[in-house]
C-alpha positions as CSV (number, residue, x, y, z in Angstrom):
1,X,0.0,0.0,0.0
2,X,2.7,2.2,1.0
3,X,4.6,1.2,-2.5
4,X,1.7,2.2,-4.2
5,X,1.5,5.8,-2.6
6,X,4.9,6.4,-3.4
7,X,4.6,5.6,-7.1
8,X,1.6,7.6,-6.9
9,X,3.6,11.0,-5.7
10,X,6.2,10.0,-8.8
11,X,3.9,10.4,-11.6
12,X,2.0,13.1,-9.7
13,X,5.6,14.8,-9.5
14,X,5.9,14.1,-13.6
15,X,2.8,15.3,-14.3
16,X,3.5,18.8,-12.7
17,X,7.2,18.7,-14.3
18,X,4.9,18.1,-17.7
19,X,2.6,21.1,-17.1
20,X,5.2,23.2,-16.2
21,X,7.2,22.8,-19.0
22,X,4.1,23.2,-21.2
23,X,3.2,26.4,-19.9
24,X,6.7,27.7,-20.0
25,X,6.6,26.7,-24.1
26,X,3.3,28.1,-25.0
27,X,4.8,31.7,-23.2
28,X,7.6,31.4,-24.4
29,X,5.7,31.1,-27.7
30,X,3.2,34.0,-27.1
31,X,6.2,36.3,-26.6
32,X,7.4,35.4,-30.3
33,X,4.1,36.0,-31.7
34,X,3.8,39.4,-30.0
35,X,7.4,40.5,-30.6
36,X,7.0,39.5,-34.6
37,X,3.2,40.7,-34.6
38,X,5.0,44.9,-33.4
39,X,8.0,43.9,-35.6
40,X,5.3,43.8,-38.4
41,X,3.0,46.7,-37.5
42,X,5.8,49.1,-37.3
């Protein structure tokens, strides 16, 4: 039971590095499309 918990935090811990690194590409992403959207108006 106490196995099982643990493996549980693991892929809770994965999941939360998977998010994170998902949000920090789709700003990261954002931040291009606004920098090349003024690039273009100007």
């Amino acid at each position: 039971m106490r196995r099982r918990g643990r493996k549980h935090e693991e892929t809770n811990t994965h999941f939360q590095t998977l998010v994170l690194c998902s949000f920090n590409f789709s700003f990261f992403w954002a931040l291009s499309l606004v920098a090349f959207w003024r690039s273009q108006r100007e």
